[in-house]
N, C-alpha and C positions, 0 to 999 in steps of 0.2 A: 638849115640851122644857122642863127646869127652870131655874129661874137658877142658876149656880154664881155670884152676885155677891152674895146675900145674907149677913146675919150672921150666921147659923148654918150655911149651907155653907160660908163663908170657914174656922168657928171649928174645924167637923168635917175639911174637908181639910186644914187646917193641921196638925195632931195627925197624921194619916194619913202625911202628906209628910215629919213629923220622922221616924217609924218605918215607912217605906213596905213593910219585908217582915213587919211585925207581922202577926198576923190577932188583932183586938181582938174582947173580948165585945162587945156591943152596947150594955150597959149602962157597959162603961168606958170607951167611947167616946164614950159621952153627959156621962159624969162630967168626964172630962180635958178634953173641950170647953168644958165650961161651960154647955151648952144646956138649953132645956126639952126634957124627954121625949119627951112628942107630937110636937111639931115636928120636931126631932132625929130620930125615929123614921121618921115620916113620911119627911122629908125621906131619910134613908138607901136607904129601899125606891125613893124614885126615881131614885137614885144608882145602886142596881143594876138596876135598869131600860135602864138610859142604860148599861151596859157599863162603869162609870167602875169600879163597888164589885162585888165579889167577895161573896157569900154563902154559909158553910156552918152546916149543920145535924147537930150529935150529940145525938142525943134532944129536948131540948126548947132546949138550949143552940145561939145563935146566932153566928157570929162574922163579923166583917167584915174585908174587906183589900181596899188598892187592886187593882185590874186592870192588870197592866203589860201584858197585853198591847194594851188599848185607848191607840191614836192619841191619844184626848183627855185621859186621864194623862198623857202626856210633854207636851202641849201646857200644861198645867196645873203642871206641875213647873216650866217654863220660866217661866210666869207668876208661880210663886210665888219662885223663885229673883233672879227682878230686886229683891225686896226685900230680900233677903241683902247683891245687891252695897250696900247703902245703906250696909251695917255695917262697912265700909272704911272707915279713916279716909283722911284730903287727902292724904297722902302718900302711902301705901299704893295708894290708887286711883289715883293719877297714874301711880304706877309700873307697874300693871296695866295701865291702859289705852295705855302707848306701848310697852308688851314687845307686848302683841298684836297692836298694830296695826303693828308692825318684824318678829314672827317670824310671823306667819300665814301667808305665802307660804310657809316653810318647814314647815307644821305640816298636821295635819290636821284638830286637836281640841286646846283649852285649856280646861281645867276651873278653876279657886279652888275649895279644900277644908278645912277644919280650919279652929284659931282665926281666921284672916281672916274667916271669914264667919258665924262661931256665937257672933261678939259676946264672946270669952273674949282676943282677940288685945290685945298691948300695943304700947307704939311701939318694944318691942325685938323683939316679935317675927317669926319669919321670916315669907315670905308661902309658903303651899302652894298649888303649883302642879302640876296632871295635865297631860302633852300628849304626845302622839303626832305625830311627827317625820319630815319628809323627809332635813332633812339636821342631824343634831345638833350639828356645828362650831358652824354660822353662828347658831345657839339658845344656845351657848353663848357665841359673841362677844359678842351681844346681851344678852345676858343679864350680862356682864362691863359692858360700856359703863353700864347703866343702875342697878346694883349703885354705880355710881360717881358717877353722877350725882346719885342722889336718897339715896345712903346706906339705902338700904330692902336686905335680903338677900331673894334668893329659891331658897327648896327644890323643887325640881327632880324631879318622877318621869318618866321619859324610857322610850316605849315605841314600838316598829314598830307596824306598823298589825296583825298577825299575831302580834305579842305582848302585845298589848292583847287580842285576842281570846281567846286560849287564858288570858290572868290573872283574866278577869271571868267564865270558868268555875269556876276551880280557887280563886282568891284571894279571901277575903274581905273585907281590906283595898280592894285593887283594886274589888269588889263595891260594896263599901260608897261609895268616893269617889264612884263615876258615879251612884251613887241619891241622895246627900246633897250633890254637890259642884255646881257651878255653875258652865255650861257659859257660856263670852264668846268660842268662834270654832268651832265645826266640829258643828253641828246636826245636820247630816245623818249624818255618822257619830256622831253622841250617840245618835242615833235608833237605830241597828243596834246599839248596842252595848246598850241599853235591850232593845231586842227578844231577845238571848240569856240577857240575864239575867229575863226572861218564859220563855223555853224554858224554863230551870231550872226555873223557880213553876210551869208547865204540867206537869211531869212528876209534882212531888210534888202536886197536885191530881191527876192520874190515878190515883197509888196509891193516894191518898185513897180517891175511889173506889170501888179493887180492897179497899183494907180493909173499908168500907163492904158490897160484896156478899160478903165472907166472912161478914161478922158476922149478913146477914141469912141467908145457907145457914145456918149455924151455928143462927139460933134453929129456921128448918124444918125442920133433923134432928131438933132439939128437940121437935118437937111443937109450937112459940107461935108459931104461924101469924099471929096478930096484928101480932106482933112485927113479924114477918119480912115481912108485906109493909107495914106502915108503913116502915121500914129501904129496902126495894128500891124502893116509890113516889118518896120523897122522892130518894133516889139520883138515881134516872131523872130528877125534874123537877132536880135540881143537873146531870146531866150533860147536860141539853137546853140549859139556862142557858150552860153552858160552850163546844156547840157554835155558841149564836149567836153568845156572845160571839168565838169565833175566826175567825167569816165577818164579824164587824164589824155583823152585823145588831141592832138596837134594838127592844125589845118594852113594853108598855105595862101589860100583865095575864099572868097564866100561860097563861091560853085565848091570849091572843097568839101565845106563845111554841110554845105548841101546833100553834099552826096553823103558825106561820112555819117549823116541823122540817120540816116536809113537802116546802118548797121546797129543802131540802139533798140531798148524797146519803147520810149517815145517817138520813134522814127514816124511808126505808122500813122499815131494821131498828128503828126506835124505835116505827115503826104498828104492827109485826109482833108487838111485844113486849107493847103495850098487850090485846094479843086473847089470849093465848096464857095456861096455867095459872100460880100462882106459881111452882111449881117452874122449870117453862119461860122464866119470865122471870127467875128469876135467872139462871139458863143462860146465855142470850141476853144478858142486861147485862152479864154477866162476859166474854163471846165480843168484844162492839162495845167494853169498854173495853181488853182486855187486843190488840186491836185496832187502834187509834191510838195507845197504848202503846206497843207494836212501831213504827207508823209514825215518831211523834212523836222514839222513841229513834237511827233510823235515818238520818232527813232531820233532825235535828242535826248531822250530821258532812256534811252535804252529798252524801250519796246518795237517788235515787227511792226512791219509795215500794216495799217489797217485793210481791210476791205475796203472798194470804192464802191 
């Protein structure tokens, strides 16, 4: 297990968290940090070790992005977020903290987003507020009383708990507030609502992928057999990466990761793939991705898994 408390993990997630759906080179991510290389370097590989960082591979070029599907991003998002609230001025914060703590019975989820928390806010301006609502009268009484008490105004996004859901599919605004904005009452639905916008990043990773084992067919029609199974190896160890990471399993080395597929129930088609010719194994990686593709597309909307 690594520290995430050092200065160069602090200075690496920090940059990650401003643009959490970026996927950075590896080297621009060392630059906007501010880190030493090695270190930085180091330290990233263990990052994706631990399921935190996200790695892909086009030829020789690397990039990185958080892992939203991992627990310990959102727990880390939370951590880094409490230093946001500091960026409230005295008024502003007072006004925050007794709106929440008067509408929370009525709410599910209160986010602060925009100039309040990215340090650009002035003492005229409004405060931005996300919340998802049981009963929106008694949000908006409260929200009158306190508007009057402390002269502070607050902008207001007002969503069902069902219509939250369907805007952090489709909205990118919406997208954007629950990855940048800064949750002060309802975790546990921050949490689910974090996890579908993971679904989204899971899907374009799959096609990823699917592009990836076109490109190696493509050079073995070719004839650059080289090619083509550098291209489909590397695939394979990104998408063995991908299934630990979705069973939440932790690996330490690739031989790890190796061994630990086997405990899944892709393990088999992944053994089966290793033994098998090139041709046969792009076959085969294109069969198991396009695969959970189908599943992933389907148990989105909240139905089983189909029949293959």
């Amino acid at each position: 297990m690594i520290s995430i408390g050092t200065k160069t993990s602090l200075k690496l997630l920090e940059i990650l968290f401003e643009e959490p759906l970026h996927e950075f080179k590896e080297i621009e991510l060392i630059k906007k940090a501010k880190t030493g290389k090695g270190s930085a370097s180091n330290l990233i590989n263990e990052l994706i070790k631990e399921n935190i960082l996200i790695e892909k591979r086009v030829g020789k070029t690397k990039t990185i992005s958080l892992n939203l599907h991992s627990r310990s991003v959102f727990l880390l998002k939370n951590l880094f977020d409490e230093k946001k609230i500091l960026n409230l001025l005295g008024t502003k914060l007072a006004s925050v903290i007794l709106f929440r703590n008067q509408v929370k019975e009525y709410t599910k989820l209160i986010m602060v987003f925009g100039s309040t928390i990215a340090r650009t806010s002035t003492e005229k301006s409004d405060i931005d507020l996300l919340l998802v609502y049981n009963h929106a009268n008694k949000v908006m009484k409260i929200r009158e009383e306190i508007e009057e008490l402390f002269g502070e105004r607050f902008n207001l996004h007002l969503y069902t708990r069902n219509e939250i859901k369907k805007k952090v599919k489709t909205d990118s605004f919406t997208r954007n507030t629950l990855l940048k904005g800064v949750i002060i009452y309802g975790y546990e639905l921050g949490k689910d609502l974090f996890s579908i916008i993971k679904g989204e990043e899971d899907l374009k990773r799959l096609f990823f992928f699917n592009e990836r084992i076109k490109s190696a067919l493509k050079n073995y029609l070719n004839k650059d057999y080289k090619t083509a199974e550098e291209i489909i190896e590397r695939t394979i160890e990104q998408l063995i990466f991908y299934l630990l990471s979705e069973k939440g399993i932790s690996y330490t080395s690739k031989e790890d990761a190796k061994r630990f597929i086997k405990k899944i129930s892709e393990g088999k088609t992944i053994n089966k793939i290793y033994k098998v010719s090139l041709k046969e194994k792009i076959i085969l990686t294109e069969r198991l991705v396009m695969s959970i593709l189908k599943n992933k597309i389907v148990e989105s909307e909240g139905y089983a898994k189909p029949r293959n």
